[in-house]
N, C-alpha and C positions, 0 to 999 in steps of 0.2 A: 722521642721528645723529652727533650728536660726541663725542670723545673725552672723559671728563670726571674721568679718574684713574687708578694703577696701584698695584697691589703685587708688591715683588719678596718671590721666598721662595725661602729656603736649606732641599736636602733633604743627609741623609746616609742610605744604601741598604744595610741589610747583606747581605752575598753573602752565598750556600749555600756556596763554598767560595772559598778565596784563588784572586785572580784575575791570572795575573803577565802584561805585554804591555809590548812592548821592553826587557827585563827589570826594569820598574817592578811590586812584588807590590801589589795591593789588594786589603783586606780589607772593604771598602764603595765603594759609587758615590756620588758627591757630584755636587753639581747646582744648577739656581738655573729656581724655572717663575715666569712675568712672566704676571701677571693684568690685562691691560687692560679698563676698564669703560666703559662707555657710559652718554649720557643717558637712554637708555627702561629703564638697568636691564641689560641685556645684558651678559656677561663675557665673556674669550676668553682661553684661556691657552696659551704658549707654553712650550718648552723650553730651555734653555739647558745643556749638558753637555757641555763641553772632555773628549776621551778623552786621558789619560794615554800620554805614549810616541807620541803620534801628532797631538794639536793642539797649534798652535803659541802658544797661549794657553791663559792658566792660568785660576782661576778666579776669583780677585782682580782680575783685567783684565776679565773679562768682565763682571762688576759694576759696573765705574765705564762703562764701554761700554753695558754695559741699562742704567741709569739716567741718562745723559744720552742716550740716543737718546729711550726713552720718553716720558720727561720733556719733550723737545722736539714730541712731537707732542698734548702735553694741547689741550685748546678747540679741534683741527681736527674737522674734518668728516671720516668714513669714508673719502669717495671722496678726499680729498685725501693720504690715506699708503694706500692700497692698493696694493701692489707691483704693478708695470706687468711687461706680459708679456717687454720688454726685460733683466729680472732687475736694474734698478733701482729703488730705492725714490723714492718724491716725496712730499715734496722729500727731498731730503740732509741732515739739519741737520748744518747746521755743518761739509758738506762731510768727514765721518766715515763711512773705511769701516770698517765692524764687522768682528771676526772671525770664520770662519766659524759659527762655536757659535751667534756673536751674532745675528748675521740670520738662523741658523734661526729660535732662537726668536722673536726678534722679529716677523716674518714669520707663523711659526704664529699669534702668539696673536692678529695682525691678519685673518690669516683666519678662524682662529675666533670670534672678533667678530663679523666680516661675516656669517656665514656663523647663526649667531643670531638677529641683528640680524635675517636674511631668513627665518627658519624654516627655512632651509637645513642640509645637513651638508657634510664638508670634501670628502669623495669625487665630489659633486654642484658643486663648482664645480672639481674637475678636471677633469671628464667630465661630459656632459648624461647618457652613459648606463655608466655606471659599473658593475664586475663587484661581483657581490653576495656573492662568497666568493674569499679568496687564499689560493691552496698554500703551504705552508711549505715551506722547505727545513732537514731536520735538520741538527743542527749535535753531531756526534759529541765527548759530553767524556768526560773521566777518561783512564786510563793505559792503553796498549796492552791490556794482560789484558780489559777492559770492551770493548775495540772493536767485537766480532763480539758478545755478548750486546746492546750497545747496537744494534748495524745491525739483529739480527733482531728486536728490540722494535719498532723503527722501521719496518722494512716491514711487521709483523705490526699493525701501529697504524693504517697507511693513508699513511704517507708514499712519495711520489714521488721523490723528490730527496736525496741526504744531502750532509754535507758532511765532510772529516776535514781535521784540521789537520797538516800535515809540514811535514820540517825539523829538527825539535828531534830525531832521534834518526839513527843512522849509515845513510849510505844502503843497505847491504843491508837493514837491519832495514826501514826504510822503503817499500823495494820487497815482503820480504816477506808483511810486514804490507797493502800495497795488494792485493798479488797475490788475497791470502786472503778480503779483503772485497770486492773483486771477483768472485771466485768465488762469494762470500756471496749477493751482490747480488744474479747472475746479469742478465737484461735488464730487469726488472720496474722495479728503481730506477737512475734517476739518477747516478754519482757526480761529487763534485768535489771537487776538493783545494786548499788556500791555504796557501803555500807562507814567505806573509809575507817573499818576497827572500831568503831564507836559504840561497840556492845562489851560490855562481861558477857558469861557465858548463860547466865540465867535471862538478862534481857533479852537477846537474842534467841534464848529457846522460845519465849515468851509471842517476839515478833512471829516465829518459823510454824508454830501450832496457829497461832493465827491466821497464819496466810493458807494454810495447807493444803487450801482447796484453788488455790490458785498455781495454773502452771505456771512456773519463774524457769527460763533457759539457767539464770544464775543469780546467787547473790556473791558480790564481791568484798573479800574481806570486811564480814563481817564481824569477829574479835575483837579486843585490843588484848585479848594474850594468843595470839596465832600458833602457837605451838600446839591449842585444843584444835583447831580446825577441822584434824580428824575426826576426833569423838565428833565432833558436831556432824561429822558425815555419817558417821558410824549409828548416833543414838537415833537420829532423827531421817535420815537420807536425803537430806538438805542438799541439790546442786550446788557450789561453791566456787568462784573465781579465786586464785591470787595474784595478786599486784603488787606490793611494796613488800610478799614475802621474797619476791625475786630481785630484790636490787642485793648486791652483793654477792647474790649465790651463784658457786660454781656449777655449769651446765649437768654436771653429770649427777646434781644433791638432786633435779627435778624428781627423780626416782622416788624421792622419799615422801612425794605428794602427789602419787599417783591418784589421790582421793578426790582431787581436785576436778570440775569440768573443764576451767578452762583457764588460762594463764592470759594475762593482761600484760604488753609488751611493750611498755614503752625506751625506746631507744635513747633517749636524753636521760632517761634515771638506768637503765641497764648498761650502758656504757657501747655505741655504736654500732653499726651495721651488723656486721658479723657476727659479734654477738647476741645482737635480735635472732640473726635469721638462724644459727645455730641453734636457740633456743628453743626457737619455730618449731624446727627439724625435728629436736629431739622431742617436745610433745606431742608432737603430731604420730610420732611412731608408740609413745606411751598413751595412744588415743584421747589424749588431750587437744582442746579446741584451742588454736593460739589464736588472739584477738589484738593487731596492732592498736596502739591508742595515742593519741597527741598530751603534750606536755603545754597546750596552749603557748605553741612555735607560730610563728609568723607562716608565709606561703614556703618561701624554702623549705624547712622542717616539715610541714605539710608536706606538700610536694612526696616529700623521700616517701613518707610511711605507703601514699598512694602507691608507690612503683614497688615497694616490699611486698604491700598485701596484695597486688597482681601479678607477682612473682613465688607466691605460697602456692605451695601444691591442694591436691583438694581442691573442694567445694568453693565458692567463693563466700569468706565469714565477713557481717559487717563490721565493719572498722572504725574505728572512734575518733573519728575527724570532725565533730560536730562541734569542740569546744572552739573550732576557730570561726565561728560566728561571735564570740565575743570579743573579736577582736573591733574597732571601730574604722581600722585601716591598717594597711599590710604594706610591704616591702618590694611589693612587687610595683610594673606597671600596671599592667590588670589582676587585680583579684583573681582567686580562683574561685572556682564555678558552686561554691559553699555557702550558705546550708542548701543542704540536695539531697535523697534519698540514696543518690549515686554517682560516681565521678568517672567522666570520659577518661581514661589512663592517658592515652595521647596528648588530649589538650592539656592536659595537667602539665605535664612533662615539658610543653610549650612554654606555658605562662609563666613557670617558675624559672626559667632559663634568663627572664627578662626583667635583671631588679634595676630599681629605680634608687639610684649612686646618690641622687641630690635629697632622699631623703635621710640619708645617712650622717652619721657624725664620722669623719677617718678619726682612728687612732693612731 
């Protein structure tokens, strides 16, 4: 099959509520999904969506970047731009490397292509045997006062795992407020906290003696000098995720943060597929927990991470698809099946196949 045309399209996503992140507020999720087409008829669509506060590309950049990569690979042949398990693409046009946004989706909507083109689905050429359901992991919003009403909805629901966001309020409250949900929790769930770097190393000792009697699976980058993250594992035995220590980093530096529990993977700021699932890979073998997580993507970008994390070896770890309940409407024709403690891999894989063109803007 060869490549025989593309469309790019501009979405804008209204949120359930303002959504502020490194204190940029947003009132909608803006986005760009890249429709590659084939000769027998076959589509494949990809994601493209720079997060605000956190990628280093905007989305005006990303547009001249998907439209000359695409562009470049019209009248080849499938097997000639399918991303090579090295987490390069072949060829390179033009010697351009994309930023990360950009080779996600670029990348997705090549594999969804293929992956059509074969009768296939996306989760199926991660894995020959692929898990046919992934745990969610809750993602606790709104204002302190909601916390404990939202935990016990959540465990009352069937979720395993939750997640709370600190930071934003003084560390007594902070500890407090852990202590309390904690207690909530009791052993049945999960907790983890993402901390977003928002500590020196003394607040954050501060927070960790506080909590201590509470089991935490992890706290996520908690620093803002991440270079201590050791010592903090070291002084105190603090569980620890990181997440934005991995945008940039070459696979093989993971080494140097064996200290780590678990690595947070998102694919829109780590730079595509392959480079996820490589990353996966390689924690997984450094007994590191790899945890996929959403960049608050539409169902597409959804979608992908769903068929990753049922294509990861091991246990089944929950996955952090929960922010896309902030969305107030999606791309899709029917939504997918979110917020849920767990997501059908099948019907996922379904629903995201089926976007809806007329709410799109073409470029």
């Amino acid at each position: 099959m060869n490549l025989t045309g593309f469309d790019l399209f501009r979405y804008r996503l209204p949120l359930r509520e303002p959504l502020t992140l490194k204190g940029v507020t947003l009132h909608r999720r803006e986005g760009l999904l890249l429709r590659l087409c084939g000769d027998d008829g076959s589509e494949g669509w990809g994601e493209t969506a720079p997060l605000p506060g956190f990628s280093g590309e905007n989305l005006d950049q990303a547009i001249v970047q998907l439209r000359r990569l695409a562009g470049s690979l019209i009248g080849r042949e499938i097997g000639e731009v399918w991303a090579a398990r090295d987490g390069a693409f072949v060829p390179q046009p033009e010697r351009i490397g994309p930023a990360p946004s950009v080779r996600f989706g670029l990348e997705l909507a090549i594999w969804n292509l293929y992956a059509v083109h074969f009768g296939l689905d996306l989760p199926g050429l991660v894995s020959p045997s692929p898990k046919q359901e992934v745990p969610v992991n809750g993602l606790i919003p709104g204002p302190p006062a909601n916390v404990m009403e939202e935990a016990r909805r959540m465990s009352d629901a069937g979720y395993r795992s939750i997640k709370l966001k600190v930071g934003a309020r003084p560390i007594a409250e902070e500890i407090g407020l852990v202590r309390a949900l904690g207690g909530e929790l009791g052993g049945d769930v999960s907790l983890r906290l993402d901390a977003n770097r928002a500590w020196g190393y003394g607040a954050a000792a501060e927070f960790i003696r506080g909590v201590a009697e509470i089991p935490l699976e992890y706290i996520e980058e908690p620093l803002a000098e991440p270079a201590l993250l050791g010592d903090l594992v070291h002084e105190f035995g603090v569980p620890v995720a990181i997440d934005e220590t991995l945008v940039g980093m070459r696979q093989d530096s993971l080494e140097n943060h064996r200290y780590a529990r678990a690595v947070v993977l998102k694919p829109t700021l780590l730079g595509g597929v392959w480079r996820t699932l490589r990353m996966a890979e390689r924690a997984l073998r450094l007994g590191m927990m790899p945890v996929l997580s959403s960049a608050y993507e539409s169902g597409v970008g959804t979608a992908a991470l769903v068929a990753l994390a049922a294509g990861l070896g091991g246990r089944p770890i929950p996955t952090g698809l929960d922010a896309y309940r902030a969305l107030a409407e999606d791309v899709l024709d029917s939504p997918l099946a979110l917020p849920a403690p767990r997501v059908d891999v099948g019907q996922t894989m379904y629903a995201s196949r089926k976007v809806e063109a007329g709410r799109l803007e073409k470029l």
